[in-house]
C-alpha positions as CSV (number, residue, x, y, z in Angstrom):
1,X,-44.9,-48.6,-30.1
2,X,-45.5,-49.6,-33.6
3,X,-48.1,-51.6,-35.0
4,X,-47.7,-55.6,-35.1
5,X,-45.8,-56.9,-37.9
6,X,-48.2,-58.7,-39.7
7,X,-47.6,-62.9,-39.7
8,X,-46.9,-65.1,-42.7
9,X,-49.0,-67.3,-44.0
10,X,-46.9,-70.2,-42.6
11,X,-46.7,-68.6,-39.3
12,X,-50.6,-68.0,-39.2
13,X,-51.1,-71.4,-40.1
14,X,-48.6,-72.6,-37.6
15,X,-50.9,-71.0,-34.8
16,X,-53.9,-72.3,-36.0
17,X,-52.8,-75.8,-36.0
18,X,-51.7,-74.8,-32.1
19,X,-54.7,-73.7,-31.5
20,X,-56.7,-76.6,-32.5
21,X,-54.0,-78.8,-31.2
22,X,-52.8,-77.3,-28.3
23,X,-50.6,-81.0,-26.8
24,X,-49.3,-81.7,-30.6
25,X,-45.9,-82.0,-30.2
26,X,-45.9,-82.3,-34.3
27,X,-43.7,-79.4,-34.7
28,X,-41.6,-79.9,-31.5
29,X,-37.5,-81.1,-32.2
30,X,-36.8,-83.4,-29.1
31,X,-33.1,-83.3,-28.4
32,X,-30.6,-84.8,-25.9
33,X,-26.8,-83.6,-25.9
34,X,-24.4,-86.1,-24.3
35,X,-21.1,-83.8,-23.2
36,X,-18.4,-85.8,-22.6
37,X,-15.5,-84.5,-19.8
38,X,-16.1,-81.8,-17.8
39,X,-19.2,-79.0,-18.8
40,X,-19.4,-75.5,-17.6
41,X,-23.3,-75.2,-17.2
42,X,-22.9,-71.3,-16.4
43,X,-21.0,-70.8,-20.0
44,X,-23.1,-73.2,-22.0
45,X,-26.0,-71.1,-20.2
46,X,-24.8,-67.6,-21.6
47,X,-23.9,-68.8,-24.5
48,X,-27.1,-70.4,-25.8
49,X,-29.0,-67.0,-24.4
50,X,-26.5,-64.7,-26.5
51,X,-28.0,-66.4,-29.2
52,X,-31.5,-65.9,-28.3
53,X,-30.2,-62.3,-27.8
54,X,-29.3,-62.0,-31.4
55,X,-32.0,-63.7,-33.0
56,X,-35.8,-61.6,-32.7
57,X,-37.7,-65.0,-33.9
58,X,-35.8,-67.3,-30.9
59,X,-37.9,-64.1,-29.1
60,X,-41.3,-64.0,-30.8
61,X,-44.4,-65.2,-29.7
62,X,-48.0,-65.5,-31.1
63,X,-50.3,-64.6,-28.8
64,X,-54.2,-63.6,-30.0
65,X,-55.8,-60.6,-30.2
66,X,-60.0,-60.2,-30.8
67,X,-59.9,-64.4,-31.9
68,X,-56.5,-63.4,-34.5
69,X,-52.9,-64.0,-34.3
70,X,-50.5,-61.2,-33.5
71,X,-46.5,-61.1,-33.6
72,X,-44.9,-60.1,-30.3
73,X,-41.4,-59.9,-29.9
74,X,-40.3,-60.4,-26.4
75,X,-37.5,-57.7,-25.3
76,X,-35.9,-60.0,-22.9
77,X,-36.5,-63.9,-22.3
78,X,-33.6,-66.4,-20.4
79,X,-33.0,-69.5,-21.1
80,X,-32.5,-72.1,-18.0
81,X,-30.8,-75.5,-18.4
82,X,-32.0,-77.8,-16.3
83,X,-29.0,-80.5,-15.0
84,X,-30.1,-84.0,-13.9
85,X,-27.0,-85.3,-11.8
86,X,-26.9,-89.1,-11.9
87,X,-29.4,-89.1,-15.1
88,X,-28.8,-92.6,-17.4
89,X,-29.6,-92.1,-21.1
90,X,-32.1,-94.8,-22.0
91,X,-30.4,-95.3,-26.0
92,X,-33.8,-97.2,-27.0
93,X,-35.9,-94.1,-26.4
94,X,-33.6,-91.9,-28.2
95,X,-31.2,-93.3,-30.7
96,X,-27.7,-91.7,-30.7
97,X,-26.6,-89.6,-33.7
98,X,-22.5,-88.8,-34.2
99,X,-21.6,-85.5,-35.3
100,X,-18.8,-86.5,-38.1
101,X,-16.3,-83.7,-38.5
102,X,-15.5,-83.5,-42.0
């Protein structure tokens, strides 16, 4: 194999920030979906991991190497959804956001 792309300076100062900050959820996107009707958790499943398929940086991780970040892109990864029967959606916690079509 090749060498290691090198890492942007965003993405190196991404990792450092981790690395000093390891529990910051500062650059973490929390999401709930609310599917209405009937959901087929297999389909959704291979849907969302063809698109981490297609997309190297859904696959890329920064581990370190001599104290220094290094690119690694992961040749397979799989996405799992985890399903909570019987879950209620506390709306205080997370307020709900409508998709408009246009």
């Amino acid at each position: 194999t090749g060498a290691a792309p090198r890492l942007s300076r965003a993405q190196r100062r991404l990792w450092f920030l981790q690395e000093i900050a390891p529990e910051s959820p500062a650059y973490n996107i929390l999401c709930a979906v609310r599917f209405s009707g009937g959901l087929n958790v297999d389909t959704l499943r291979s849907a969302l991991n063809e698109i981490v398929r297609r997309h190297e940086s859904l696959r890329t991780c920064f581990p370190a190497a001599e104290g220094r970040p290094t690119a690694r892109l992961l040749s397979e990864w799989a996405l799992d959804i985890l399903v909570e029967e019987g879950y209620r959606y506390d709306s205080s916690l997370f307020p709900i956001r409508r998709a408009r079509s246009a």
